[in-house]
MARMIFI-644000 format. One record per atom (N, C-alpha, C): residue in one letter; x, y, z. Coordinates in steps of 0.02 Angstrom, whole numbers, padded with zeros to 5 digits, always signed. Layout:
BEGIN
AXYZ...
//
This chain:
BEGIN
X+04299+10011+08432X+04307+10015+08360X+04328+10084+08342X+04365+10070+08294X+04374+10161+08258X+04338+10184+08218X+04354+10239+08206X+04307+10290+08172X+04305+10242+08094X+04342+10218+08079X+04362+10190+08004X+04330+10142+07995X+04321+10079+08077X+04280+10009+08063X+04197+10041+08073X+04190+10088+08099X+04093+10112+08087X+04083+10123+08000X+04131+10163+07984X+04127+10178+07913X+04137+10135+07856X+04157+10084+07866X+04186+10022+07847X+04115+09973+07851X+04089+09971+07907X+04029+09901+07915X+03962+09951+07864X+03940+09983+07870X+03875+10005+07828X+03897+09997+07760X+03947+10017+07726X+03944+09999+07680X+03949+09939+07653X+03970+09883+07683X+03982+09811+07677X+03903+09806+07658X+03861+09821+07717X+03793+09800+07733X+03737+09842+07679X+03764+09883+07654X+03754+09921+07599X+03746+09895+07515X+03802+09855+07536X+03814+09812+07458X+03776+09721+07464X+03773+09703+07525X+03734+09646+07542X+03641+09658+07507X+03654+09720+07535X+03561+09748+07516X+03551+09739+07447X+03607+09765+07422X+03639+09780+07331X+03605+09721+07300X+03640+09674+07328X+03648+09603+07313X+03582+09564+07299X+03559+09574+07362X+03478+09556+07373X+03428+09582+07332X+03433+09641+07309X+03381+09692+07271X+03380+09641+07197X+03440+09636+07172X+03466+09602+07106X+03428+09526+07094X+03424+09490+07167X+03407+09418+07172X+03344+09411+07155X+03298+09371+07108X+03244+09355+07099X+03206+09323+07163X+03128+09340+07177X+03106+09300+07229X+03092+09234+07210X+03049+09187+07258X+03054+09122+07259X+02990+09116+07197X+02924+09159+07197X+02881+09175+07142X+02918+09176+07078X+02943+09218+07093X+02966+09239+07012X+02988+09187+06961X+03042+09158+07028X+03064+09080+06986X+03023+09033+06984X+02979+09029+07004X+02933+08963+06996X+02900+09003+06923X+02885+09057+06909X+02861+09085+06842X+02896+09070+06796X+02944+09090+06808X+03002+09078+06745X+03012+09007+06743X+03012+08961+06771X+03043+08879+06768X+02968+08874+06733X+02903+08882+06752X+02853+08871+06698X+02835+08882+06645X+02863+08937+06646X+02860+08974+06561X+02921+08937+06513X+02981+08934+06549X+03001+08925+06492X+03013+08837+06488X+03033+08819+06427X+03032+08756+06411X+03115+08703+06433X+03078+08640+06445X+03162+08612+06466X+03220+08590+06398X+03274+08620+06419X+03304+08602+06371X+03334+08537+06392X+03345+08499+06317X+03383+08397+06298X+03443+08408+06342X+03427+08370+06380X+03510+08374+06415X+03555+08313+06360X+03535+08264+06314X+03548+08262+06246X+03517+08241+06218X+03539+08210+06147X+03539+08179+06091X+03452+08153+06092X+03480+08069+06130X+03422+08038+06171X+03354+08053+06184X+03379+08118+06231X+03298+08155+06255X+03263+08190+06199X+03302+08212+06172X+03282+08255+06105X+03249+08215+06045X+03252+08121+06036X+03225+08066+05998X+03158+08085+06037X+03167+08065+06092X+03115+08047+06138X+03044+08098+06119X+03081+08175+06134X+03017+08206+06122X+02988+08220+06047X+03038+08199+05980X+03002+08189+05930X+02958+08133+05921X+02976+08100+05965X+02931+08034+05935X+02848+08054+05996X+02875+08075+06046X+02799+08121+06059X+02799+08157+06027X+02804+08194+05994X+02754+08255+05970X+02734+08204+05901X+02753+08170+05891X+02716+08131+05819X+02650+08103+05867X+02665+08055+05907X+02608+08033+05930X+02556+08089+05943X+02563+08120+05970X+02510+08183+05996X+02467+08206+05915X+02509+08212+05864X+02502+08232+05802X+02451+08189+05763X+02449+08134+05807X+02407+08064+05762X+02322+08071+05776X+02327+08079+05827X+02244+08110+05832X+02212+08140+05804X+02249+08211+05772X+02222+08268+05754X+02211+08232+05683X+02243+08182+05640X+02234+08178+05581X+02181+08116+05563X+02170+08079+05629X+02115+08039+05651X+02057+08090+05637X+02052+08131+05672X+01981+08175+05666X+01986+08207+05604X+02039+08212+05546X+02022+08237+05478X+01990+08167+05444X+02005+08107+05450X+01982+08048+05434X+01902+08018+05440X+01902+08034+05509X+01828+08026+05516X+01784+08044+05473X+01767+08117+05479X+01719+08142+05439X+01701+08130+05364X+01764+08111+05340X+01768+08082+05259X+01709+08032+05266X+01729+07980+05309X+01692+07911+05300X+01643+07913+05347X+01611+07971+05365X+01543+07981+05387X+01531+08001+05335X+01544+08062+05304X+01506+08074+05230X+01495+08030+05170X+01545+07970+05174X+01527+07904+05139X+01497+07858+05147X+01489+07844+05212X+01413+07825+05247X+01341+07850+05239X+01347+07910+05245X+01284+07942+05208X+01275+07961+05160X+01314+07953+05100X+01325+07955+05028X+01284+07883+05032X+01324+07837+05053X+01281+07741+05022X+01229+07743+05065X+01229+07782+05128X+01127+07764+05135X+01074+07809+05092X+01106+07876+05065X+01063+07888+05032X+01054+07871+04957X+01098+07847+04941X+01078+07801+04866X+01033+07724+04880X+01074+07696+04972X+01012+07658+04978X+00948+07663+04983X+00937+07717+05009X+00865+07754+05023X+00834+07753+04939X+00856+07796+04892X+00839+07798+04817X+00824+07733+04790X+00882+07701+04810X+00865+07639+04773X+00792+07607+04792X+00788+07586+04864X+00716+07572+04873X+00674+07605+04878X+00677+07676+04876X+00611+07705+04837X+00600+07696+04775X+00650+07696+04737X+00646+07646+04660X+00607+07598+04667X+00622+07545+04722X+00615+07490+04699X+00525+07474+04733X+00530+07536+04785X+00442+07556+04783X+00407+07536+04746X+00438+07602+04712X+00373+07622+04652X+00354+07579+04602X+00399+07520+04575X+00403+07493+04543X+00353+07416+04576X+00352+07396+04637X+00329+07363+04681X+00238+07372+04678X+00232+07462+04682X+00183+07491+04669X+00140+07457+04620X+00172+07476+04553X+00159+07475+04498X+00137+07399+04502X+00165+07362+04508X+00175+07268+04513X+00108+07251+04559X+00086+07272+04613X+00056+07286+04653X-00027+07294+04620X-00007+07335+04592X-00079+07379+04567X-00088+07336+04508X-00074+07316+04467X-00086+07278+04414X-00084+07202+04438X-00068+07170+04483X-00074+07091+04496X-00148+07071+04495X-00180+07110+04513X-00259+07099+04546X-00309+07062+04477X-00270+07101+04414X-00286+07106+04355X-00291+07056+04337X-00202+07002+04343X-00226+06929+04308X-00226+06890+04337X-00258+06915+04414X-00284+06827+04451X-00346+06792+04418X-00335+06760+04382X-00393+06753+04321X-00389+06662+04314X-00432+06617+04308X-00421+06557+04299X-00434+06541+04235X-00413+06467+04220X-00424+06463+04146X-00491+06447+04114X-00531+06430+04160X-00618+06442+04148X-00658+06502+04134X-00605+06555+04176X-00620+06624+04169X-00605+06658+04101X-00558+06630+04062X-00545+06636+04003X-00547+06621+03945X-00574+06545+03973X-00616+06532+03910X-00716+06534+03900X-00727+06543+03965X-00766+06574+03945X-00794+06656+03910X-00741+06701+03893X-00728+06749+03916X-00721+06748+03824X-00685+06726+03823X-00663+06728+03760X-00725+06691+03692X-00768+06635+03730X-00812+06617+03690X-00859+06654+03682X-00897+06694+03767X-00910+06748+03737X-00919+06791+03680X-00831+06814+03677X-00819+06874+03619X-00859+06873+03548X-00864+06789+03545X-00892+06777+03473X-00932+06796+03451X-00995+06783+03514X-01077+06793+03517X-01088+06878+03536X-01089+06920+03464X-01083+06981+03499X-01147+07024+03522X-01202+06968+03502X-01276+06989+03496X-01278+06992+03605X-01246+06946+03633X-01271+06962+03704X-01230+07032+03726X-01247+07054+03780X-01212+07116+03814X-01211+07104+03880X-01188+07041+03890X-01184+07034+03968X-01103+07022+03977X-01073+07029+03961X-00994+07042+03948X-00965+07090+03997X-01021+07168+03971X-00994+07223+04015X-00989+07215+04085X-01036+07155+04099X-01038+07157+04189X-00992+07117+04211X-00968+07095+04164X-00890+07044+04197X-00843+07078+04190X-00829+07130+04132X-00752+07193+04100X-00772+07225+04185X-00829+07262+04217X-00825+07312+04253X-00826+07278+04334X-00847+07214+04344X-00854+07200+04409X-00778+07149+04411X-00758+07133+04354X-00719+07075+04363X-00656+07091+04291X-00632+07149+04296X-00598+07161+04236X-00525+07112+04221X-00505+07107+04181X-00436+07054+04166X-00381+07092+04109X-00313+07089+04133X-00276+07111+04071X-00226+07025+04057X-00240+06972+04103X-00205+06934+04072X-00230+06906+03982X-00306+06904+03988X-00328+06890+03904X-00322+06944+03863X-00324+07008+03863X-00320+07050+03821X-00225+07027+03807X-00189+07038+03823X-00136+07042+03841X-00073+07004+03777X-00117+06925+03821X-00106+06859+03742X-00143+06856+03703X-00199+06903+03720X-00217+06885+03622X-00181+06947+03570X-00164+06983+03603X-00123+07052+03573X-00067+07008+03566X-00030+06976+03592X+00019+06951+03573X+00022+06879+03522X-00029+06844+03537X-00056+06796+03492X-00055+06818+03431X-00107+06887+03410X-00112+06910+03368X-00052+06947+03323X-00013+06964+03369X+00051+06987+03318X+00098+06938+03277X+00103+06879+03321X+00119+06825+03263X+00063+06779+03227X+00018+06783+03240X-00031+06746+03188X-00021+06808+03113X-00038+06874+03120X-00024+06926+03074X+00037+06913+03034X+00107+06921+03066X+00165+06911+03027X+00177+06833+03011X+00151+06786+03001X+00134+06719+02985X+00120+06727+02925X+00047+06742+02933X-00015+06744+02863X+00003+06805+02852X+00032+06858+02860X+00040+06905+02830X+00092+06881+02756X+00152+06838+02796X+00200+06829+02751X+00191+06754+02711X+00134+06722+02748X+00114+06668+02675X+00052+06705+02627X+00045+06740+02659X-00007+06788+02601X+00036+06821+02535X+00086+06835+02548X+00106+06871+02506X+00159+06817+02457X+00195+06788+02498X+00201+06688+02464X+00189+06683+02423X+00105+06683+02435X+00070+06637+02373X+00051+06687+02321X+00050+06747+02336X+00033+06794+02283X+00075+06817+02246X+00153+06837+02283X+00216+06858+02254X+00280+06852+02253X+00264+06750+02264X+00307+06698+02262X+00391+06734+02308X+00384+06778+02360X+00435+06800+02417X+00413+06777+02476X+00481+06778+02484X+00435+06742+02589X+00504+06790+02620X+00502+06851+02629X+00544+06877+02666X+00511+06950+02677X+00432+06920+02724X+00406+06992+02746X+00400+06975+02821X+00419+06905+02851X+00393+06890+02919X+00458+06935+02962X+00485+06962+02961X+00537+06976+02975X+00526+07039+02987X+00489+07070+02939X+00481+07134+02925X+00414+07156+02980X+00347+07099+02950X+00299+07098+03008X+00300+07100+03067X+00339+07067+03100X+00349+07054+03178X+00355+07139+03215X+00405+07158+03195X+00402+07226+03244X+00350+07254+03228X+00315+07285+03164X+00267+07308+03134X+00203+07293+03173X+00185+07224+03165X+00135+07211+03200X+00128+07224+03263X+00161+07199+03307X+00177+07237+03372X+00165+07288+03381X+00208+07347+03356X+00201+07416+03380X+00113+07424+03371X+00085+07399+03304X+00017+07410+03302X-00039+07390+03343X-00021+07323+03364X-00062+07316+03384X-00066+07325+03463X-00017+07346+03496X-00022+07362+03562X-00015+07445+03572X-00017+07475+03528X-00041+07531+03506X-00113+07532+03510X-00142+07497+03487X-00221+07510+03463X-00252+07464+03516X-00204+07398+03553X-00245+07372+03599X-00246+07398+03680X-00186+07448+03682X-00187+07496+03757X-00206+07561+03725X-00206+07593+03672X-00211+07647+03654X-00279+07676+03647X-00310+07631+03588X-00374+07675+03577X-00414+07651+03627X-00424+07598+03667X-00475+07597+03738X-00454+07671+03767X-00394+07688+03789X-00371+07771+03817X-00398+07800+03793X-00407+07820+03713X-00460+07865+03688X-00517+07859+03687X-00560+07796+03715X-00616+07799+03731X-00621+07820+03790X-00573+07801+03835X-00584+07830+03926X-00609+07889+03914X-00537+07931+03871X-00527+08015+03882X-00592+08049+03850X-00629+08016+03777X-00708+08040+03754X-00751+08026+03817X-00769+07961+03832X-00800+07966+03892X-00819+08017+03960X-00731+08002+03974X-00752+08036+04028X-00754+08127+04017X-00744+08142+03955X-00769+08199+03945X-00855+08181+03931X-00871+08164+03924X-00950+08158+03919X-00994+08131+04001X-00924+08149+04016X-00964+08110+04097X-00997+08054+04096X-00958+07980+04074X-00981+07929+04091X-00924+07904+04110X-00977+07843+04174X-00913+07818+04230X-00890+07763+04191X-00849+07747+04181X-00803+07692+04156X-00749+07687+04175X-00709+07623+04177X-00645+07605+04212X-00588+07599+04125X-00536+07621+04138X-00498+07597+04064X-00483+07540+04068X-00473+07497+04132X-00443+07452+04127X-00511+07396+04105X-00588+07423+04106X-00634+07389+04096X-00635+07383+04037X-00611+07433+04000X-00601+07449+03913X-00551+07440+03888X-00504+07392+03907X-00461+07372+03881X-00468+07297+03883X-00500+07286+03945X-00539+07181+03948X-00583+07179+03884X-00629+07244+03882X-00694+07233+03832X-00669+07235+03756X-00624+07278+03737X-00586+07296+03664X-00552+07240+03657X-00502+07218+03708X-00462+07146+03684X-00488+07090+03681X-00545+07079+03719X-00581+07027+03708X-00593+07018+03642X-00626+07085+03617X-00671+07105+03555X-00614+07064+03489X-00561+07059+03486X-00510+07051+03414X-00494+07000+03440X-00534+06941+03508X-00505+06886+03493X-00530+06852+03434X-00570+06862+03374X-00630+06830+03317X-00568+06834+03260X-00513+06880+03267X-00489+06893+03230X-00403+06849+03204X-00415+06811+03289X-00349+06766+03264X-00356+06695+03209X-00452+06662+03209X-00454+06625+03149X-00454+06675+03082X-00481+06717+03094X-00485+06745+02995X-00429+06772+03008X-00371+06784+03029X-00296+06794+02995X-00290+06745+02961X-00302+06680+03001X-00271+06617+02981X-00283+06611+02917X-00366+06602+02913X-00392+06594+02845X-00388+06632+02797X-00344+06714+02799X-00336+06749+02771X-00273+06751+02729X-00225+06691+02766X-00165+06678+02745X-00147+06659+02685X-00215+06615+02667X-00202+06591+02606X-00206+06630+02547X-00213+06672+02538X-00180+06716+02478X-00250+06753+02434X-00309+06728+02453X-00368+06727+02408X-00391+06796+02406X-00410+06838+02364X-00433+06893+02372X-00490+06907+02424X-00536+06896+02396X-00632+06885+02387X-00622+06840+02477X-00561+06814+02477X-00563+06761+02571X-00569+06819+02607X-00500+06862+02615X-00469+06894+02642X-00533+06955+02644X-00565+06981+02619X-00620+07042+02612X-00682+07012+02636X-00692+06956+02636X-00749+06929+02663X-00734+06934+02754X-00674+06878+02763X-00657+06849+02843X-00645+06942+02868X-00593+06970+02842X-00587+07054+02884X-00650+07069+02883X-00691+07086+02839X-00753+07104+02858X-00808+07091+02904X-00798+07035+02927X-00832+06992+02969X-00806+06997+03024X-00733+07020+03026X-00694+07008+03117X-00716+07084+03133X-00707+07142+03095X-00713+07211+03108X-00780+07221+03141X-00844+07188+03091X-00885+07204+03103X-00914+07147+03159X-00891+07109+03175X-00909+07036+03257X-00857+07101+03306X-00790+07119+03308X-00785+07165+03348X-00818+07237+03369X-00843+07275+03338X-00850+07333+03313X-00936+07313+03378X-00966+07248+03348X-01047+07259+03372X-01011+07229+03439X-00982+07200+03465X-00951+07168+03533X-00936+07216+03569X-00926+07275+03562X-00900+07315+03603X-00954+07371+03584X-00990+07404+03556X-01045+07445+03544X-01112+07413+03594X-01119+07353+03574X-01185+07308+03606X-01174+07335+03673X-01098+07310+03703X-01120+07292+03783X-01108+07381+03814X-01077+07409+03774X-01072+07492+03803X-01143+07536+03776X-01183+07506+03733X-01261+07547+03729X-01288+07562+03771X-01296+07542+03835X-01349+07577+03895X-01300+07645+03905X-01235+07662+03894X-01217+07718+03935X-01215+07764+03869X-01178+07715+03817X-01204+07785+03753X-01261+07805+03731X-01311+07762+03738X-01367+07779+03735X-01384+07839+03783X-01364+07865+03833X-01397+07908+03889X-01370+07989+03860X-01309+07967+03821X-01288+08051+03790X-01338+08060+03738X-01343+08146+03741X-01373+08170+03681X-01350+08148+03596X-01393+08165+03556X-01369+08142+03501X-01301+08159+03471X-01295+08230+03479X-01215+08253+03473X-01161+08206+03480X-01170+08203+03557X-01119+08169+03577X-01116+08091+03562X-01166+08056+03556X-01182+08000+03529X-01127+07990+03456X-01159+08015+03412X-01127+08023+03347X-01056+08034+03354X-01039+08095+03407X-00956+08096+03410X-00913+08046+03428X-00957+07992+03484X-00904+07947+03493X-00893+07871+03445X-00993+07874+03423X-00970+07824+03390X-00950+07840+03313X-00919+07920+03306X-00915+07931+03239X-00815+07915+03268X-00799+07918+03315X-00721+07893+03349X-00702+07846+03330X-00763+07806+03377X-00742+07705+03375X-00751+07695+03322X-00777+07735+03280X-00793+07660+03202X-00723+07718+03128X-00682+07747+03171X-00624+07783+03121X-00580+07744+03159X-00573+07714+03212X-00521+07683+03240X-00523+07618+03207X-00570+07587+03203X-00604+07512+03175X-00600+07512+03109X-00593+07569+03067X-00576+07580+03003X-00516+07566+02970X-00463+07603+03037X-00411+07612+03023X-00357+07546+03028X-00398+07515+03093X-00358+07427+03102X-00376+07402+03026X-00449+07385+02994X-00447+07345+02965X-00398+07360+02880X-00390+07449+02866X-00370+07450+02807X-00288+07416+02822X-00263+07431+02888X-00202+07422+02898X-00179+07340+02891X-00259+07300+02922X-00225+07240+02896X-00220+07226+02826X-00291+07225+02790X-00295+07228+02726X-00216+07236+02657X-00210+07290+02672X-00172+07332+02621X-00107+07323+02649X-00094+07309+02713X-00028+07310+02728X-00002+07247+02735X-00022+07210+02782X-00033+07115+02818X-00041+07084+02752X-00093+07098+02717X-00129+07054+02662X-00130+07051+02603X-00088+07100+02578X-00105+07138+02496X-00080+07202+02485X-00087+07211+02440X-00074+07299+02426X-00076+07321+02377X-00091+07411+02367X-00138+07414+02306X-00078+07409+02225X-00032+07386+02261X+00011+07366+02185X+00012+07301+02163X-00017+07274+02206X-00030+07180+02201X-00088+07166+02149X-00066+07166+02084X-00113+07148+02038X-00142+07089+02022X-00118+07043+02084X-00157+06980+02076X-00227+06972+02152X-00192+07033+02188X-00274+07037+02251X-00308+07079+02227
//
């Protein structure tokens, strides 16, 4: 070889090296073909991967969905929950008062014949061992239309109108279930400030019993008569008034005199107050110049 082909081959072999330095290794490209993404060779492929990436996309809006209608699931169990604790309490209530009018109809009429005879006091042991709100109950209700009846033939016959039954009905009502759940409560609440044991619900059998005397002298009160009407009220106030004093004497009797006087200075302003209300209101009134 000549001096020219030695000088000649290194550099050939020179630029081969060149070449090589420039070339990526077999690593490198497996990096790069992973990293980067394939491009659509067309149209076609390019449908293809929109309609994947929608699918892939459908999940994610699945799991925004869910949770809605878990929280609406436990939205309606907890109004179901409310509701039957509503419907508890109310069950409760239903519950606690049934006991009241398992009552037969022997039980009630004897109960009620009773009321008449106010001289005995063996009453109290049936209000407290064996109490009832089914008789108090209907004769409070008995009594509100026997009242607006003879209330409004009372006034009929005295001031030739018959357009007070109308007027009576709510009237009576509010009163008398006012005064027939009410003032027994104000005897509880005197009581049991005086520390005696009593049940209200025993004083509400014994008080309603007490104004059953009072559904004949409405009747008879209807008829328009002055001198009727002041006689029969007088007689129902005072047959209730000793009906319910008689059979509660052993326990008022045990308070001091104070307190004695306070309660029965109570019961007989409450007993005052029914009878002016029938009187003057039910029966007459003080502009009625013919009662």
């Amino acid at each position: 070889m000549t001096t020219n082909d030695n000088q000649i081959l290194p550099t050939i072999g020179d630029q081969i090296m060149d070449k090589n330095t420039d070339m990526p290794s077999l690593e490198q490209q497996i990096t790069i073909n992973d990293d980067s993404k394939p491009i659509p060779l067309n149209e076609n492929d390019s449908k293809k991967e929109e309609v994947f990436d929608k699918i892939e996309a459908e999940p994610e809006k699945m799991e925004t969905i869910e949770p809605k209608e878990e929280s609406e699931d436990k939205q309606e169990k907890e109004k179901g929950k409310e509701d039957k604790s509503f419907l508890n309490k109310i069950l409760c209530i239903f519950s606690f008062i049934r006991p009241y009018f398992k009552v037969t109809f022997n039980d009630i009429k004897l109960r009620i014949i009773s009321s008449f005879i106010p001289i005995k006091n063996t009453f109290i042991d049936i209000a407290v061992e064996h109490p009832d709100l089914y008789g108090p109950f209907w004769i409070y209700t008995t009594l509100i239309y026997v009242i607006a009846a003879g209330g409004a033939l009372s006034y009929y016959f005295t001031n030739s109108v018959n357009n007070y039954f109308q007027a009576f009905v709510p009237v009576a009502g509010s009163i008398l279930y006012t005064f027939g759940f009410g003032f027994p409560l104000l005897m509880y609440l005197c009581m049991k400030c005086f520390k005696l044991e009593m049940k209200y619900v025993s004083l509400v059998c014994l008080y309603g019993y007490s104004l059953t005397c009072f559904i004949p002298v409405l009747i008879i009160c209807s008829s328009g008569f002055a001198w009727i009407q002041w006689f029969f009220l007088l007689y129902g106030i005072g047959n209730s008034t000793a009906f319910v004093l008689l059979n509660l004497w052993s326990q008022i009797n045990s308070l001091d005199d104070k307190k004695k006087y306070i309660f029965l200075g109570i019961f007989a302003s409450g007993q005052l107050i029914l009878f002016l209300i029938l009187k003057f209101y039910f029966f007459g009134s003080f502009n009625n110049k013919k009662l």
